[in-house]
DOMAR-176860 format. One line per field, with one value per residue (C-alpha): residue number from 1; residue in three letters; chain; y, z, x. Coordinates in pm, whole numbers, padded with zeros to 5 digits, m for minus. Layout:
seq NUM, ...
type ALA, ...
mol A, ...
yy Y, ...
zz Z, ...
xx X, ...
***
This chain:
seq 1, 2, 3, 4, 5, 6, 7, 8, 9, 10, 11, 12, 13, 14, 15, 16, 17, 18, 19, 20, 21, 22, 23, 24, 25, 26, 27, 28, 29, 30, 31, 32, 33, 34, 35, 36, 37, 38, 39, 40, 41, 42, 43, 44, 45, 46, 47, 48, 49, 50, 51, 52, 53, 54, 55, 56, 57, 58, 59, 60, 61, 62, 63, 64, 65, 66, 67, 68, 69, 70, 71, 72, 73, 74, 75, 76, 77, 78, 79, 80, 81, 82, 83, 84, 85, 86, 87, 88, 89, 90, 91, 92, 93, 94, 95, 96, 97, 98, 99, 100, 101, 102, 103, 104, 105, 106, 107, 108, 109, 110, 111, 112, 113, 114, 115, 116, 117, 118, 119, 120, 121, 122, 123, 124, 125, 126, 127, 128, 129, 130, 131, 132, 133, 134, 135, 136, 137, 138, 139, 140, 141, 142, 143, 144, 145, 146, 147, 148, 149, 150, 151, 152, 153, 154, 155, 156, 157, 158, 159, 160, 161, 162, 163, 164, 165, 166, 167, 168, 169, 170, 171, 172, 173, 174, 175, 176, 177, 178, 179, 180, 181, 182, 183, 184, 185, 186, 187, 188, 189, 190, 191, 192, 193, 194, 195, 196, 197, 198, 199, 200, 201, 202, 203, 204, 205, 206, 207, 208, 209, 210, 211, 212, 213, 214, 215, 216, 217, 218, 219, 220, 221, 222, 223, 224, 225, 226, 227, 228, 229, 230, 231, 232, 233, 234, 235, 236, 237, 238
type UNK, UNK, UNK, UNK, UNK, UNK, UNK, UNK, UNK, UNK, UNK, UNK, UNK, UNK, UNK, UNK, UNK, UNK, UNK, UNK, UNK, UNK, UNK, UNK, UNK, UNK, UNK, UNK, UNK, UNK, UNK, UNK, UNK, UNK, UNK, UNK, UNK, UNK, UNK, UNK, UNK, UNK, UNK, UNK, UNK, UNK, UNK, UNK, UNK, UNK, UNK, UNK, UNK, UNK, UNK, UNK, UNK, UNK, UNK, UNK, UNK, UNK, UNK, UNK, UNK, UNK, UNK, UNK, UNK, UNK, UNK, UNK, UNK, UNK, UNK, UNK, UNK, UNK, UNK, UNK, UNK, UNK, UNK, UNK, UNK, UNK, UNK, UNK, UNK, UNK, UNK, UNK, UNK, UNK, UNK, UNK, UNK, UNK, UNK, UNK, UNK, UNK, UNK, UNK, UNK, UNK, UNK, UNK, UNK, UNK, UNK, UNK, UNK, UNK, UNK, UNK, UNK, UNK, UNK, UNK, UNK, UNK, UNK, UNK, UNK, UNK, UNK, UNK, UNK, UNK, UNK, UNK, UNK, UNK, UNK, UNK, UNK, UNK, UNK, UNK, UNK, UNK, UNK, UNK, UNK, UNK, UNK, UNK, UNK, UNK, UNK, UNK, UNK, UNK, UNK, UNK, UNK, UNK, UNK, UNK, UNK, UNK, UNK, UNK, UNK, UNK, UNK, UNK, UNK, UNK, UNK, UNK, UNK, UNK, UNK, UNK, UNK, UNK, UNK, UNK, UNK, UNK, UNK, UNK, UNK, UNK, UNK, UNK, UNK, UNK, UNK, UNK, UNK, UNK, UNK, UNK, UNK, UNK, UNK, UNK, UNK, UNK, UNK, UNK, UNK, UNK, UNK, UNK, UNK, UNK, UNK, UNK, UNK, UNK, UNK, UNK, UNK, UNK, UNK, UNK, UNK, UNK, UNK, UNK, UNK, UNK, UNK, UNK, UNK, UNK, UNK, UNK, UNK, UNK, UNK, UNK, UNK, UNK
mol A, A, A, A, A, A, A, A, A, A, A, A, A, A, A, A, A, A, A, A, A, A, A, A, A, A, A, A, A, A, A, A, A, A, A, A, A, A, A, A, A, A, A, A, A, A, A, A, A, A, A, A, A, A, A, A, A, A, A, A, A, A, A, A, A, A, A, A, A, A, A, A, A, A, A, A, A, A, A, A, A, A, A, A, A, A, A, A, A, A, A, A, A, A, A, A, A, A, A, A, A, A, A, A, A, A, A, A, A, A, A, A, A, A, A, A, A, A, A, A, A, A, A, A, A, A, A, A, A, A, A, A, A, A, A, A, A, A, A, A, A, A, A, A, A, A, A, A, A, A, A, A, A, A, A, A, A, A, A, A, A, A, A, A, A, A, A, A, A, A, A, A, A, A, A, A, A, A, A, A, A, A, A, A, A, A, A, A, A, A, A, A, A, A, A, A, A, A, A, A, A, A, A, A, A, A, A, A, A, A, A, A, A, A, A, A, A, A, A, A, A, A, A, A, A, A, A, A, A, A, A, A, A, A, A, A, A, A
yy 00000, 00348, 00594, 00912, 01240, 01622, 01837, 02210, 02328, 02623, 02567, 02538, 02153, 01826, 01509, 01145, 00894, 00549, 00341, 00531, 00582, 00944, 01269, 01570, 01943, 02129, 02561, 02849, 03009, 03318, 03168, 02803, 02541, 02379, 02009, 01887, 01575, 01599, 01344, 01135, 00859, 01011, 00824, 01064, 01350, 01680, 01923, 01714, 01683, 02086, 02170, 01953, 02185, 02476, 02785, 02927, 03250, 03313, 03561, 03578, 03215, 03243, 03317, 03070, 02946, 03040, 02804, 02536, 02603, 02574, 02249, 02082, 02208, 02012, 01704, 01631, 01773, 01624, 01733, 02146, 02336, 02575, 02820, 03171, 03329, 03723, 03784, 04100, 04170, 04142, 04195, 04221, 03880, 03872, 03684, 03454, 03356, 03377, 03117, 02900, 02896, 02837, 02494, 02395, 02478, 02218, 02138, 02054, 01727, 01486, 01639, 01667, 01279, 01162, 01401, 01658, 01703, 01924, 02170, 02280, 02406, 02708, 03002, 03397, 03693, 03988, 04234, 04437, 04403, 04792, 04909, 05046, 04738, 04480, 04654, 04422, 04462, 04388, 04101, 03986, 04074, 03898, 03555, 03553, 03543, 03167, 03163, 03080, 03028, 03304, 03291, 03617, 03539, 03840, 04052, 04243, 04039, 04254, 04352, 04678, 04796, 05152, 05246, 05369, 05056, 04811, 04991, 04949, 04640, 04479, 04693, 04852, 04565, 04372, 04626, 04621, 04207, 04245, 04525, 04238, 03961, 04163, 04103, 03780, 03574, 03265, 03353, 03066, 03144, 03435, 03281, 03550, 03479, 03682, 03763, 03513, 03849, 04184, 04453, 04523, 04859, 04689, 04689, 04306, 04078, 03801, 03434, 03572, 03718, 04067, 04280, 04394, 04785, 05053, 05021, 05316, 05375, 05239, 05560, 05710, 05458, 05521, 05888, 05846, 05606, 05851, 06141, 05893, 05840, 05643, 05589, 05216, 05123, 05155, 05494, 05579, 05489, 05739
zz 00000, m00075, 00213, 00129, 00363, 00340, 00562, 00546, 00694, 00661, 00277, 00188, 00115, 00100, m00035, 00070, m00176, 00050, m00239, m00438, m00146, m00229, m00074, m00271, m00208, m00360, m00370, m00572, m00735, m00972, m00985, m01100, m00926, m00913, m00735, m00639, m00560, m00176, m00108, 00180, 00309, 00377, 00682, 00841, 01101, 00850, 01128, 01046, 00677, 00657, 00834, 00590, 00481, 00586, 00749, 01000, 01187, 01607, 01830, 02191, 02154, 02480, 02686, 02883, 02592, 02323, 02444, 02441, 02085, 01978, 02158, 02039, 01673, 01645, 01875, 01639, 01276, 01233, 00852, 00955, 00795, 01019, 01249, 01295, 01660, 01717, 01983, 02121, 02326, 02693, 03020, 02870, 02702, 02310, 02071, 02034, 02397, 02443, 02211, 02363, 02610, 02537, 02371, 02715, 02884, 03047, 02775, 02533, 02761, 02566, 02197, 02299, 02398, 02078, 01825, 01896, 01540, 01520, 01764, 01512, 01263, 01511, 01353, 01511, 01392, 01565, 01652, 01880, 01819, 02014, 01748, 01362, 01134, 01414, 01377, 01103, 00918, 00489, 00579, 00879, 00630, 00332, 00556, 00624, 00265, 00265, 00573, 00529, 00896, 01158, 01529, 01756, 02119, 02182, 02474, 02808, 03075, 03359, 03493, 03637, 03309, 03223, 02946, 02694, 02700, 02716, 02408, 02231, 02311, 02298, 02033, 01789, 01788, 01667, 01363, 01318, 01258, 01024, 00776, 00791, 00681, 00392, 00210, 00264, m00070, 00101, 00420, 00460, 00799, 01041, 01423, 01747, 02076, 02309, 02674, 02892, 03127, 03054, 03339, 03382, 03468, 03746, 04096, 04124, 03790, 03835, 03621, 03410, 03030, 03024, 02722, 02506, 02615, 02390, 02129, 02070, 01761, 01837, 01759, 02050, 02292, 02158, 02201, 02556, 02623, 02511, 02695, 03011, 03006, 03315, 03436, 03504, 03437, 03807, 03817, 03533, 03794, 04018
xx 00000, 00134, 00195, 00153, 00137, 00158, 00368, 00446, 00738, 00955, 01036, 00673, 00478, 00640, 00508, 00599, 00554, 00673, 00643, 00875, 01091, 01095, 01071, 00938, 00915, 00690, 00707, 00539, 00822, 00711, 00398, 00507, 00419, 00783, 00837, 01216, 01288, 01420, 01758, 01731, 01460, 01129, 01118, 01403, 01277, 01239, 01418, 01812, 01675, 01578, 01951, 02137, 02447, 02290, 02458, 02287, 02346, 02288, 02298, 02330, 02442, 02676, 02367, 02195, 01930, 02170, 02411, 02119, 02001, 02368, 02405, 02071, 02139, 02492, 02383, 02062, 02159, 02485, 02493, 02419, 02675, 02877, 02731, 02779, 02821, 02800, 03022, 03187, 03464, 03325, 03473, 03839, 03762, 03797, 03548, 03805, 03838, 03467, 03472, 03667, 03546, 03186, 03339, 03433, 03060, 02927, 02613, 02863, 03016, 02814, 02921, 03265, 03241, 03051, 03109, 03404, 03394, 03053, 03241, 03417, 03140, 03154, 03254, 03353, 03127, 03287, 03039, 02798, 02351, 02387, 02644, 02490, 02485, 02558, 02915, 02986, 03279, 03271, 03455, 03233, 02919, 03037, 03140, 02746, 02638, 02538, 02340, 01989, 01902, 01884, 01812, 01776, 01846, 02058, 01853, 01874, 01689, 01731, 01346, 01492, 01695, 01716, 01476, 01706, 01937, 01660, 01519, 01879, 01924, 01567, 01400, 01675, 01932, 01616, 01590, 01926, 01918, 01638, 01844, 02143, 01872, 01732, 02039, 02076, 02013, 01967, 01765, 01470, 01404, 01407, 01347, 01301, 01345, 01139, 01220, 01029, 00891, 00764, 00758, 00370, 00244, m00010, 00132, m00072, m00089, m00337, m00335, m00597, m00601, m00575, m00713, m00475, m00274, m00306, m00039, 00190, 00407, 00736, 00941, 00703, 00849, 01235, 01175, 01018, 01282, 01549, 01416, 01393, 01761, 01857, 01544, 01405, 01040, 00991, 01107, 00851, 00584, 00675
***
């Protein structure tokens, strides 16, 4: 009997055909319905299938669920291509060090037991998400060319951070990420990770839905954030 199924995924449709023992893609290009032939058994999980010589580009990848993404992408895709880390120059520690020593964190044990190999797809970006362009050099810009894969995980998490630097580093850097992507030929995927708390401007917040706040144009909040200067959310309140 033929198995056939339907999936969508980021690259649009795919058809299994399991008496054929084929995988097949299919897309809208230009208005064409166009079907490729997919390589590998279309028994195999899509998310190692979808990596498969990919290049993918992360930042905030030395924070706590950057480091976890990095680890779970290497451990289950073992085909990815190599991976590009922002990293900046932090506490007198260069990118290069940085790197280093993010190899030797403590989620990577198990790869550096079984595969010490993937450690090596990891690859330096120099650069800043609070600096114009990422602070990308032409060289740093043109080493990203093939990446079709981008994760944002690069944030401020502090709940009492002063407006103006949460909005640079939360709001801008974010803008900043998505110039970089528009020139990426390749990009198939754009994935955001949002802080897991927002500071509320209730002094009690219940486990209930609340109706949507007013929403304000986002160059009102960088101007108010601006003209707030130091000042924390709770200081707004005052």
């Amino acid at each position: 009997m033929t198995k056939k199924w339907f999936v969508h995924n980021l690259l649009g449709w795919e058809f299994c055909n399991s008496q054929l023992n084929k995988l097949y893609r299919i897309r809208v290009i230009e208005g064409c319905l166009v079907i490729m032939e997919v390589q590998g058994s279309p028994d195999q999980p899509v998310i190692p299938l979808f990596f498969r010589g990919r290049e993918v580009f992360i930042t905030g990848a030395t924070g706590f669920m950057g480091k976890v993404l990095v680890e779970r992408l290497l451990a289950t895709c073992p085909d990815i291509g190599c991976l590009h880390l922002l990293m900046r120059t932090k506490k007198d520690l260069t990118p290069d060090t940085r790197l280093r020593e993010l190899k030797q964190s403590q989620v990577f044990d198990v790869l550096r037991r079984t595969s010490p190999g993937q450690l090596d797809k990891l690859r330096i970006v120099s650069g800043d998400i609070t600096k114009p362009k990422l602070g990308l050099s032409d060289r740093s810009r043109a080493e990203l060319e093939n990446v079709s894969v981008v994760f944002n995980s690069a944030a401020t998490v502090k709940l009492e951070e002063e407006l103006s630097s949460a909005v640079e580093t939360n709001v801008l850097s974010v803008m900043r990420l998505l110039d970089i992507c528009d020139q990426l030929p390749n990009l198939a995927a754009w994935l955001h990770m949002s802080t897991a708390y927002c500071h509320a401007e209730r002094s009690r917040v219940e486990e209930r839905v609340y109706p949507p706040a007013p929403a304000r144009p986002l160059q009102r909040i960088i101007e108010d954030a601006q003209r707030a200067g130091h000042m924390t959310p709770r200081d707004t309140k005052k």
